[in-house]
Phi, psi and omega in degrees: 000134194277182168290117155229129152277135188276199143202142192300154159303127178241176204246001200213176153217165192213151181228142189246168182067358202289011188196164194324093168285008176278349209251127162284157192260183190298302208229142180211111185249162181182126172300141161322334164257026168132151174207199190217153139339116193260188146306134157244156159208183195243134164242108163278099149340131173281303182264033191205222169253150169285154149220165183245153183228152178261161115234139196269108188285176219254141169250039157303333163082010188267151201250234224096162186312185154207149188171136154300158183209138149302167159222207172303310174290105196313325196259356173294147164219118166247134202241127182235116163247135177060026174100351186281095199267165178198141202233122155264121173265124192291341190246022163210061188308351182283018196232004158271140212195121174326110170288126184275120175232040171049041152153195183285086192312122195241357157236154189250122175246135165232106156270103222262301174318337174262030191033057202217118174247114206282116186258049194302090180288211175284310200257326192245121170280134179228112187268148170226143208244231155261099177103340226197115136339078209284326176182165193229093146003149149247162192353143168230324213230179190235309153272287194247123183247130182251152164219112188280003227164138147230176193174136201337087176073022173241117153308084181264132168265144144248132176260129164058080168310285209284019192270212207245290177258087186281168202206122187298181166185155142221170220210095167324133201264314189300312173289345194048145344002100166285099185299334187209160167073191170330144180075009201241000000 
């Protein structure tokens, strides 16, 4: 099965920018070292009050995607600013809280058949599950991790595409164990 990503059912709908930006918001995430101005948005509940949140990417200058992700859990919200990811449960936002994935996650997957959502830096993969980080790669790459494929309950990959030599790797989807290739 090639790679697509989907997107999970969600339980809420969210707008960025959606309110006063002069207006303090409900909720405020921010790493612990130091940070940048973030996103705000309003998260509207199906079942619950709407609130609003700022977020703050890491103030390290190293960049990353930014972006809403839906995840496995319906009632989830993963919000990545600058590369900084953060996992909210919209109908308790006090429960959010920075997914730790070792840098600036720079690509996003949502495997809606693996029930999975994918945090990709350069060197490491971090699957998030419902609510909760299920597990962390170790080191694959020296720049870049690409992951083209799944096939049964296998993660196939290249570490460093754009290099002289790249290098395959696969990754137990249950487990992140890198089993073969790069990082092994």
């Amino acid at each position: 099965m090639m790679l697509r990503s989907g997107h999970f059912a969600q339980a809420y709908e969210v707008f960025v920018g959606d309110y006063d930006p002069a207006g303090q918001p409900d909720y405020e995430y921010v790493p612990a070292s130091g940070h940048v101005p973030g996103t705000r948005i309003c998260v509207d509940p199906f079942t619950g009050p709407s609130w609003t949140g700022s977020f703050a990417a890491d103030a390290s200058g190293e960049r990353g995607v930014s972006g809403l992700f839906g995840t496995p859990g319906p009632e989830w919200l993963c919000v990545v600013q600058r590369g900084t990811p953060f996992l909210v449960n919209v109908l308790d936002p006090a429960q959010g809280s920075i997914v730790a994935v070792g840098g600036p996650v720079r690509v996003v997957e949502q495997l809606v058949e693996q029930f999975l959502l994918l945090l990709v830096t350069s060197w490491t993969i971090t699957a998030v599950g419902v609510g909760v980080p299920l597990w962390t790669t170790s080191r694959i790459a020296i720049e870049e991790v690409r992951v083209d494929e799944v096939i049964d309950g296998v993660l196939f990959g290249v570490a460093d595409p754009d290099a002289v030599e790249p290098r395959d790797f696969t990754v137990d989807q249950r487990t992140g164990e890198v089993v073969d290739g790069a990082g092994v």
